[in-house]
C-alpha positions in Angstrom: 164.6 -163.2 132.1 164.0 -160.9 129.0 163.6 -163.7 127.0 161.7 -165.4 129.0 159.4 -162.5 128.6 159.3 -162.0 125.1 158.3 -166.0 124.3 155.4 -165.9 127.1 154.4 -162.5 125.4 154.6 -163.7 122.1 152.8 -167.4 122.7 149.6 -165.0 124.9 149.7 -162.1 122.4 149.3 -164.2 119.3 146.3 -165.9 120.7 143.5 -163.1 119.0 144.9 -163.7 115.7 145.2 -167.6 116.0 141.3 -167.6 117.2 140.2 -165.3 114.0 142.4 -168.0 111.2 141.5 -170.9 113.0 137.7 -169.8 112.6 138.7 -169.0 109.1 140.7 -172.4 108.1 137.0 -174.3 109.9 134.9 -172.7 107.6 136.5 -174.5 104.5 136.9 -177.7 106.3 134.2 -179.2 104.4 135.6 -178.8 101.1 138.7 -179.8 101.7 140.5 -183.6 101.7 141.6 -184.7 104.5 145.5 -184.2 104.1 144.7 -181.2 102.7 142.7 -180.2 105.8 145.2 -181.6 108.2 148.3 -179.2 106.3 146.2 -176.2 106.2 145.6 -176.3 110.3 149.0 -177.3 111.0 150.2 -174.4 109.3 149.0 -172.2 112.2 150.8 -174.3 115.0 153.9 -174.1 112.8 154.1 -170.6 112.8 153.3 -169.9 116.2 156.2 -172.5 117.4 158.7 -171.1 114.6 157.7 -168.0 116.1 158.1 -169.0 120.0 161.7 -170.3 119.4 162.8 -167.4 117.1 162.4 -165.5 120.6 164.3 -168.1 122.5 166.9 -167.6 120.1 167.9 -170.9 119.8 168.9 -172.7 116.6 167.4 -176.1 115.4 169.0 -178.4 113.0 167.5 -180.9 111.4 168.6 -184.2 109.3 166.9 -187.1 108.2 163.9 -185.7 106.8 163.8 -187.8 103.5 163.5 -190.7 105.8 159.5 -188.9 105.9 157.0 -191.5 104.7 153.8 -190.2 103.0 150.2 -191.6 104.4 150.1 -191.7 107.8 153.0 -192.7 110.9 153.3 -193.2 114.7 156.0 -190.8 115.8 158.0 -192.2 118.8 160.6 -189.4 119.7 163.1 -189.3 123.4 161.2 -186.6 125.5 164.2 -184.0 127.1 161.6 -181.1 127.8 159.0 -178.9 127.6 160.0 -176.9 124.0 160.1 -180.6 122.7 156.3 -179.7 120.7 157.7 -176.7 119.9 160.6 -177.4 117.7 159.1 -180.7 116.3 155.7 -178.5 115.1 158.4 -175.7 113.5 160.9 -178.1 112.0 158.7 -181.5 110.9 156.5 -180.6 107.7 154.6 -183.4 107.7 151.4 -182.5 110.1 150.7 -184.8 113.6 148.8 -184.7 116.6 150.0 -185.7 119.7 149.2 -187.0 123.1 149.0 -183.9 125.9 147.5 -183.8 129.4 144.2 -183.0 129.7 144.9 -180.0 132.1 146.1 -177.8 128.4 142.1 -177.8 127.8 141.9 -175.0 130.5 144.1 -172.6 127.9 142.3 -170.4 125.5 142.6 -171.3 122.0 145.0 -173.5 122.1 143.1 -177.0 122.8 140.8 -176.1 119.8 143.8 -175.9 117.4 144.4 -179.2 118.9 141.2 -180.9 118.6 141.2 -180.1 115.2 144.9 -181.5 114.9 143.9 -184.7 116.1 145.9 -184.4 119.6 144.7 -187.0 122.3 143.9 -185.7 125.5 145.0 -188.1 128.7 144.3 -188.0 132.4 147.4 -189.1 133.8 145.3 -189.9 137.1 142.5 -191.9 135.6 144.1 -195.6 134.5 140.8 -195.3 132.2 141.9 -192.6 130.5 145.4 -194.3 129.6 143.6 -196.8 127.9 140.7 -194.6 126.2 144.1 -192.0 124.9 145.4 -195.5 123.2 142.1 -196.2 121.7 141.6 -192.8 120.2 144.9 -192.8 118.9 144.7 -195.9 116.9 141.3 -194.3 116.0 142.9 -191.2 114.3 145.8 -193.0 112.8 142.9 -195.6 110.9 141.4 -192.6 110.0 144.9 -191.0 108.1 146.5 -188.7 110.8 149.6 -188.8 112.2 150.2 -188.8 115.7 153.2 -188.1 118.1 154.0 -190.1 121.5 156.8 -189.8 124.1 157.1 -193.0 124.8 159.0 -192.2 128.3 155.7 -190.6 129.6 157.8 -187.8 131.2 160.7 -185.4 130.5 164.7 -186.7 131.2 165.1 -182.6 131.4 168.6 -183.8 130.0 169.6 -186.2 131.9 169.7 -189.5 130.0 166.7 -191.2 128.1 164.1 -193.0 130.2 162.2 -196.4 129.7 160.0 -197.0 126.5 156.4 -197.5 128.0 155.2 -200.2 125.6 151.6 -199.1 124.5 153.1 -196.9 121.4 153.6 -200.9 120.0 150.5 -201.5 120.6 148.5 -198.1 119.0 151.1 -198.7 115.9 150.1 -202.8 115.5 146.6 -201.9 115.6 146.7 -199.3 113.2 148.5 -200.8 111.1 150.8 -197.9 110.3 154.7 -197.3 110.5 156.8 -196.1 113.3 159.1 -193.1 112.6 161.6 -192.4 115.6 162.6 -189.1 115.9 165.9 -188.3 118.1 165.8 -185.0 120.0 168.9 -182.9 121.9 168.9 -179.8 123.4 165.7 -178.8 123.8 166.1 -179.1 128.2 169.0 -176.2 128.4 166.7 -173.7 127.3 164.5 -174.0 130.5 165.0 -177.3 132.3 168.8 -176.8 132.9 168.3 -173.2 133.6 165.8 -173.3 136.7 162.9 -172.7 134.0 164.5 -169.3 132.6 164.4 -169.2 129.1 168.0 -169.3 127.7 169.1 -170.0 123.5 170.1 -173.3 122.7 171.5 -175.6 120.3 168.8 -178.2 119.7 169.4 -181.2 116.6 166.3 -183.4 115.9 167.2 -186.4 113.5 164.1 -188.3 111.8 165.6 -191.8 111.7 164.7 -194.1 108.9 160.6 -195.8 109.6 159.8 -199.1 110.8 157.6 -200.4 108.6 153.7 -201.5 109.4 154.6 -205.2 108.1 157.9 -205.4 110.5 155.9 -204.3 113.7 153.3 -206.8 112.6 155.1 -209.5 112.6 157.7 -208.8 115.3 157.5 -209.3 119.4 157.1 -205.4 121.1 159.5 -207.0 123.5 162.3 -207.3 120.7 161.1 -204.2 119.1 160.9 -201.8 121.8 164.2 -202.1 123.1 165.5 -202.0 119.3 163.7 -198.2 118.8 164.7 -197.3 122.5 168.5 -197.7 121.4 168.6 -196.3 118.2 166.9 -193.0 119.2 169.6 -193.5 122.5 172.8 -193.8 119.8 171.0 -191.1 117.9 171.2 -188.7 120.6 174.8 -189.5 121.6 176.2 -188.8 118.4 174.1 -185.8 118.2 176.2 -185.2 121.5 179.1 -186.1 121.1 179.7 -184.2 117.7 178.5 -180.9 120.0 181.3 -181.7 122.6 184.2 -182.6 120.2 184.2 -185.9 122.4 184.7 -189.1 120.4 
């Protein structure tokens, strides 16, 4: 419960202070380049998430990040829970957007951070808005951000990885850009497993080696899909499997 406590106090509390920078980093927007813009407001959500998990006290390891591509990438990690944004914004340099439901725009602060990330904002009860979320991701990628997707479209809390929807083929085809798959472990026994208390955990992400923008071109989404799906899958079962000891 305590630390349950201290990360809801700390992700509230640091809210003043994020408003004041973020007012701050938009007043320079205009003179900056793009990338350069795009570093300088991610800096913000990477503190705050280094910060939230430092109170978790968990532990995140990290491999595979010269496997990083510059320009930007479609990011298709497994989905176990809800501190997945967290440790990806805290432990993945390279700045992204990603696709949240549209109920986080009743939060203070935070949905302006992530307009000005590039994050998509879906209705998951309008089909519309499914559609409109793919379009204005393919939109922002043209336009030289990266973006994140969980391709399962929900949280496994843990308990195996889910289908791949397959629009992330489609937003990376039309933008022309490369897929990155990122496999994450550990992230759904610091609340999911524990009936939503906070406990630490172990979490390991692994960014796996890209799929280039030519390959995706030229390849069937019904070949490639199931190709990502099972790398991220083998990913996170030798993540496991060196955790338990087990061969």
């Amino acid at each position: 419960m305590y630390n349950s406590i201290k990360t809801f106090s700390f992700l509230f509390g640091y809210l003043p202070v994020a408003a004041v920078n973020l007012k701050k980093f938009k007043a320079q927007k205009a003179g900056m380049g793009k990338a350069e813009y795009d570093a300088l407001i991610h800096s913000e959500p990477q503190k705050w998430a280094a910060g939230i998990m430092k109170r978790t006290k968990s532990t995140i390891e990290i491999g595979g990040l010269e496997n990083l591509p510059e320009g930007p990438v479609l990011f298709i990690s497994n989905h176990e829970g809800n501190f997945d944004i967290p440790v990806l914004l805290s432990s993945i340099p390279k700045p992204f957007g990603f696709i949240s439901k549209k109920e986080v725009k009743k939060l203070p602060i935070i949905p302006h951070y992530m307009e000005e990330m590039n994050c998509v904002f879906l209705d998951r009860t309008d089909r519309r808005s499914s559609f409109k979320s793919i379009e204005d991701s393919i939109e922002k990628l043209k336009n030289g951000h990266s973006i994140l997707i969980f391709p399962e479209g929900t949280r496994s809390k843990g308990e195996g990885i889910g289908d791949f929807k397959s629009g992330f083929m489609r937003i990376a085809k039309d933008a022309g850009v490369p897929i990155v798959p990122i496999a994450i472990h550990g992230t759904s026994a610091i609340m999911e497993q524990n009936n939503n208390k906070i406990r630490p955990a172990q979490v390991s992400v692994r960014v796996l080696e890209p799929i280039g923008a030519e390959l995706i071109k030229e390849t069937d989404a019904k070949t490639l899909i199931p190709l990502i799906r099972s790398k991220v899958e083998q990913t996170v079962g030798e993540i496991e499997s060196k955790k338990t000891g087990l061969p």
